[in-house]
N, C-alpha and C positions, 0 to 999 in steps of 0.2 A: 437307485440311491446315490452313485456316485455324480450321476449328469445332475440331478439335482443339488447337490452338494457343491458342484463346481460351478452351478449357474447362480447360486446364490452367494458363490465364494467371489465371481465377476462383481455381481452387483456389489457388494460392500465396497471392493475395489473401486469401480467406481465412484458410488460415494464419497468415497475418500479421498479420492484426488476432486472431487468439486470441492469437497468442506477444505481442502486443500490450496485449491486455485483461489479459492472466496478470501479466506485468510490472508493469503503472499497479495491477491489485489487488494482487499483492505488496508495491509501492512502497506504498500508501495502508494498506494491514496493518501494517507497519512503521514507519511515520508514529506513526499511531494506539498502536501500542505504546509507540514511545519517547513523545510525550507524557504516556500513562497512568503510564510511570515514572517522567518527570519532575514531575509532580502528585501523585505521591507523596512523593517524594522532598521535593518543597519543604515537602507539609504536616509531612512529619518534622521540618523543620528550623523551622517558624514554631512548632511544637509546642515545640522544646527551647529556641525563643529566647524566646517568651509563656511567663510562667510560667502554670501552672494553676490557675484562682481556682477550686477547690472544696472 
């Protein structure tokens, strides 16, 4: 009963550190996205505020 108990008590562990890992990379994907569009976004605008010397 107990070996059972504790093999099933790994497995959730488990689990839970993927549903875990899946999240924190979602989270960090996400991140990374929105700062890539907010670095765009600003050179747009330092673009239309600098005029263009050429």
């Amino acid at each position: 009963m107990s070996v059972c108990c504790s093999s099933h008590n790994s497995y959730s562990l488990y689990v839970m550190q993927r549903i875990l890992e899946w999240i924190f990379f979602s989270f960090l994907f996400l991140i990374l996205q929105w700062q890539f569009s907010c670095c765009i976004a600003l050179r747009r605008i330092l673009q239309n505020v600098t005029p263009s010397r050429s």
